[in-house]
C-alpha positions as CSV (number, residue, x, y, z in Angstrom):
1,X,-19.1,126.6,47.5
2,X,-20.5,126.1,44.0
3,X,-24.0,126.8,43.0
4,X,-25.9,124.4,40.8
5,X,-25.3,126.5,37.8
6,X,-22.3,126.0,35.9
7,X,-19.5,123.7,37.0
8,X,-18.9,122.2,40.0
9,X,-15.3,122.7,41.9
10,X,-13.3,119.2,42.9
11,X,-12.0,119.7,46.5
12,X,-9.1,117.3,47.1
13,X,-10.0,117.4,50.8
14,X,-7.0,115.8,53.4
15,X,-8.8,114.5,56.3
16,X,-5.6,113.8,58.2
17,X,-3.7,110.9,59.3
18,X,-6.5,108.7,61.3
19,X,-7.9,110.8,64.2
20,X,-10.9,112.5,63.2
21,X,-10.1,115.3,65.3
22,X,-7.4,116.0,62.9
23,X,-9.6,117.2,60.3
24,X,-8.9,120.7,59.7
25,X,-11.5,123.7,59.7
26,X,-11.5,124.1,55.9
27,X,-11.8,120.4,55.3
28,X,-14.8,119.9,57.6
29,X,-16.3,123.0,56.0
30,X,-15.6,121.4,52.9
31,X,-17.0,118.0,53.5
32,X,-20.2,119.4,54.6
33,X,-21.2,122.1,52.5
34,X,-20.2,119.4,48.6
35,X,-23.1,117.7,47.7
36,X,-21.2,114.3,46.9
37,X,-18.0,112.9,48.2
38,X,-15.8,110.6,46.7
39,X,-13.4,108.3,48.7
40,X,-10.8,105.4,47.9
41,X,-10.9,102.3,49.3
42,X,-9.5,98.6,49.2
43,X,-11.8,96.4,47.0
44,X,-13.1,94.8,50.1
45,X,-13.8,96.6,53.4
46,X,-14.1,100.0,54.6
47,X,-12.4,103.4,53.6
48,X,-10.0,104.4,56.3
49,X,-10.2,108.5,54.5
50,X,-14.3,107.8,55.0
51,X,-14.0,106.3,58.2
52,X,-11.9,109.5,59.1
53,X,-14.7,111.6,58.0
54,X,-17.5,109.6,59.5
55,X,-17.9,111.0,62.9
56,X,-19.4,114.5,60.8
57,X,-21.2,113.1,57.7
58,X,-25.1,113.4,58.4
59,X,-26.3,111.0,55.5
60,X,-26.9,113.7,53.5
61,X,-24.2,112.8,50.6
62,X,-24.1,111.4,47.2
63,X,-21.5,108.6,47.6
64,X,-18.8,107.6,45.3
65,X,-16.4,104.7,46.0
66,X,-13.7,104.6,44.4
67,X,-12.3,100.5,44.9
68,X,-8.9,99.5,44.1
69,X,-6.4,97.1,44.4
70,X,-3.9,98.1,47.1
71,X,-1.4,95.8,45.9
72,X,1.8,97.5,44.3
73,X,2.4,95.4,41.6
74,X,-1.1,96.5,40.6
75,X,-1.1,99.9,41.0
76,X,-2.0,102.7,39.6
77,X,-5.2,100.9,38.9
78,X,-5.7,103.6,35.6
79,X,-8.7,102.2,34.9
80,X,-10.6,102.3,38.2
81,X,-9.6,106.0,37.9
82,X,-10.7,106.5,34.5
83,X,-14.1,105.5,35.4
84,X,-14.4,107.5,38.4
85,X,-13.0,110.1,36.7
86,X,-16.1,110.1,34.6
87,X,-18.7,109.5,37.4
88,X,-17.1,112.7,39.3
89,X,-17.0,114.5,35.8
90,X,-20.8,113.6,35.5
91,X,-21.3,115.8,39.0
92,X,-19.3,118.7,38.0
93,X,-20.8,119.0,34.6
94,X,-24.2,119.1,36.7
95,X,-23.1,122.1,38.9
96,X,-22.5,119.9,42.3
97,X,-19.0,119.9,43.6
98,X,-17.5,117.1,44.6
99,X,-15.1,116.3,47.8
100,X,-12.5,113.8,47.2
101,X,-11.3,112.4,50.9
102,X,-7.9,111.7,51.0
103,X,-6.1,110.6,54.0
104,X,-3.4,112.6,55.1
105,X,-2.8,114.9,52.8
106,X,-4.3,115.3,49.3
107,X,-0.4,116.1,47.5
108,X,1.9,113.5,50.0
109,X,2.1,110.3,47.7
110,X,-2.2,110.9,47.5
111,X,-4.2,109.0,45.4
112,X,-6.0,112.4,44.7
113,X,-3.3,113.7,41.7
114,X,-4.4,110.7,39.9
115,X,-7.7,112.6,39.6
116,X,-6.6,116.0,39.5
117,X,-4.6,114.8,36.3
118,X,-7.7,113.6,34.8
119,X,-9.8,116.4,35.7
120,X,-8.0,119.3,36.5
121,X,-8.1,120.6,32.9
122,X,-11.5,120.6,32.3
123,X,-12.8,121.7,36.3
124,X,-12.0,124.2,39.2
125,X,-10.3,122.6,41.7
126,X,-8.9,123.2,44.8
127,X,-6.7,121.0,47.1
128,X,-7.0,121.7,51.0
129,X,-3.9,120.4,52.8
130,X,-4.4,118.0,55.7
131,X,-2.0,116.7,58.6
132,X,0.2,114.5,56.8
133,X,1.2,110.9,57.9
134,X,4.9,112.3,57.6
135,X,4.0,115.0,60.7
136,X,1.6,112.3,62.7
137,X,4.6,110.0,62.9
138,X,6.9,112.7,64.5
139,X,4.2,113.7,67.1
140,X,3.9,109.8,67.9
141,X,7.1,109.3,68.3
142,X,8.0,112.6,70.4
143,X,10.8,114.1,68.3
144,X,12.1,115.9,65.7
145,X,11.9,114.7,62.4
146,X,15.1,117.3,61.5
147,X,17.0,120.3,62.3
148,X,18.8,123.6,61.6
149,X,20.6,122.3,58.0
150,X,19.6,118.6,58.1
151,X,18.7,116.9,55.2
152,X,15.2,115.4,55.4
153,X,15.0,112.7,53.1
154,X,11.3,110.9,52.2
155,X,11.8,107.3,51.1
156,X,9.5,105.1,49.6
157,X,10.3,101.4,50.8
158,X,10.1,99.6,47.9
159,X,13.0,101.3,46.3
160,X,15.7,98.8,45.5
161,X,17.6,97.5,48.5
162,X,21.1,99.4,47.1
163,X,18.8,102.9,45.9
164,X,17.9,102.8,49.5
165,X,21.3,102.6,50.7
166,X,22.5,105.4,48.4
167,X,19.6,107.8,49.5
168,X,20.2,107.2,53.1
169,X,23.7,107.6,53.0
170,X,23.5,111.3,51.5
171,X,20.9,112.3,54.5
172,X,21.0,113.4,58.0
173,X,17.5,112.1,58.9
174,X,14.9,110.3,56.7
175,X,11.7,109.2,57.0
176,X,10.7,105.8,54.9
177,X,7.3,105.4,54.1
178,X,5.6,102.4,52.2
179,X,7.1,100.0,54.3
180,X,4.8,96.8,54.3
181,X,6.4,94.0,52.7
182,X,9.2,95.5,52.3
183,X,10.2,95.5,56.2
184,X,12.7,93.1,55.9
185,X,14.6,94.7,53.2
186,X,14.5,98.2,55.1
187,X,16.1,96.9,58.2
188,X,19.2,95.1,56.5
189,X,20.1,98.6,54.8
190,X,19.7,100.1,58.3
191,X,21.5,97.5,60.0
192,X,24.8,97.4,57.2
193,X,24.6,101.3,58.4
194,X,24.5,101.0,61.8
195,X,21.2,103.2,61.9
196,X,19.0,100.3,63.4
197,X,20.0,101.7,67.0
198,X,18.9,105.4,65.6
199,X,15.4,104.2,63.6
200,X,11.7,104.3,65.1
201,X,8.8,102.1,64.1
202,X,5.3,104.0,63.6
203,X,2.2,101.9,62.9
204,X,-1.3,103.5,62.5
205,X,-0.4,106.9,64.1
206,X,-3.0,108.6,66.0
207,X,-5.1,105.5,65.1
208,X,-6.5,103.3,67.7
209,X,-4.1,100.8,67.2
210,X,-1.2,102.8,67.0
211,X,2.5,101.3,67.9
212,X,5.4,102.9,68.5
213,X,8.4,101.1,69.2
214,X,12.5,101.3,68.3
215,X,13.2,99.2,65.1
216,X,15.6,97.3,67.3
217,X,12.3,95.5,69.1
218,X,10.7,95.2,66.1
219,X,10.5,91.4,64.9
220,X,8.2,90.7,62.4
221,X,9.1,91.0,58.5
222,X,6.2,92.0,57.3
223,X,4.8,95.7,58.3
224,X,1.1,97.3,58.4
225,X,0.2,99.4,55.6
226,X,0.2,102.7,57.6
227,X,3.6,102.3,58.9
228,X,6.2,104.0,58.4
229,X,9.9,104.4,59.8
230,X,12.1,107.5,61.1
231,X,15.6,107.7,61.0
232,X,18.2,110.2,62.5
233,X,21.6,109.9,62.0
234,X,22.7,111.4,65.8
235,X,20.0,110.0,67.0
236,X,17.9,113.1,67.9
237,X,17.4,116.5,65.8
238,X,18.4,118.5,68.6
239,X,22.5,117.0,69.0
């Protein structure tokens, strides 16, 4: 780590996708030895990416939330970045590195590039990978998420309904993340396709509340935030 002389390095630290005991080596290292973290969360409640981290934080840190609207139509909130943008800035100018917790990992659809952009020019900074949501689900689940020359396809759910389609159509296996509001929508593409049989329902993997569940039993229209959906067109990798 970073002495108090000169500038501070900005960790982009992935804490992993909800179980604490998914925090890698490096990142625990990490979140330990940097003098002040920095860590999103909603503008009301608690951080899941701190809440990840909690179990090995001694009290010792300088703390900075960063609070944000989690709604899409709302987001990127540039200006809650800008300004902690400039509070982090303030650290590293004054020789203390800072650890930005990111849930998952710090370069799958993180928050985190959002500050690299803004600080990466002026700052070290170095991004330590964490166990994305993207592997959590597959683990959950108990299969594959592709094989030999499949196509894996990452979708973000609130892609137009026909996008969705189009995507889908062109891939052997897919996995659809950002589902939320947007369950509904996901589940008529599947269904016109006749994937609904072949899709899997992840909420909250490795989380306390996680559910697993075939898409088929799934009734609700709405989804959790953390949940994401996995698709295989024969069903499993290995066919």
């Amino acid at each position: 780590m970073t002495q108090n002389t000169g500038k501070g390095t900005l960790y982009g630290v992935g804490v992993g996708p909800g179980d604490p005991e998914l925090i890698t080596l490096k990142a625990l290292r990490v979140i330990r030895e940097a003098p002040v973290l920095a860590w999103p969360a909603p503008l009301e409640g608690e951080s899941l990416a701190r809440s990840i981290a909690a179990p090995h934080l001694d009290g010792s840190h300088i703390e900075v939330p960063i609070r944000m609207p989690m709604e899409v139509a709302r987001f990127p909130a540039q200006q809650v970045y800008d300004e902690a943008a400039i509070e982090i800035a303030d650290h590293l100018s004054n020789g203390r590195d800072v650890a930005v917790l990111c849930e998952g990992d710090p370069f799958f659809y993180g928050s985190f590039m959002y500050l690299f952009g803004r600080l990466a020019d002026d700052f070290p900074v170095e991004v330590i990978p964490g166990v994305s949501s993207l592997m959590a689900t597959a683990a959950a689940v108990g299969a594959p998420l592709a094989s030999r020359n499949d196509v894996l396809t990452v979708l973000p759910g609130p892609l137009d309904e026909d996008i969705l389609e189009r995507r889908l159509d062109r891939a052997e296996a897919a996995a659809i993340i950002k589902v939320g509001r947007h369950l509904g929508k996901i589940r008529r593409v599947l269904d016109r396709m006749d994937l609904t049989e072949n899709a899997r329902y992840i909420s909250h993997a490795t989380m306390d509340k996680q559910r697993v569940s075939p898409l088929s039993e799934i009734t609700e229209e709405k989804a959790p935030y953390f949940t994401m959906i996995l698709v295989h067109k024969r069903g499993e990798a290995w066919k």
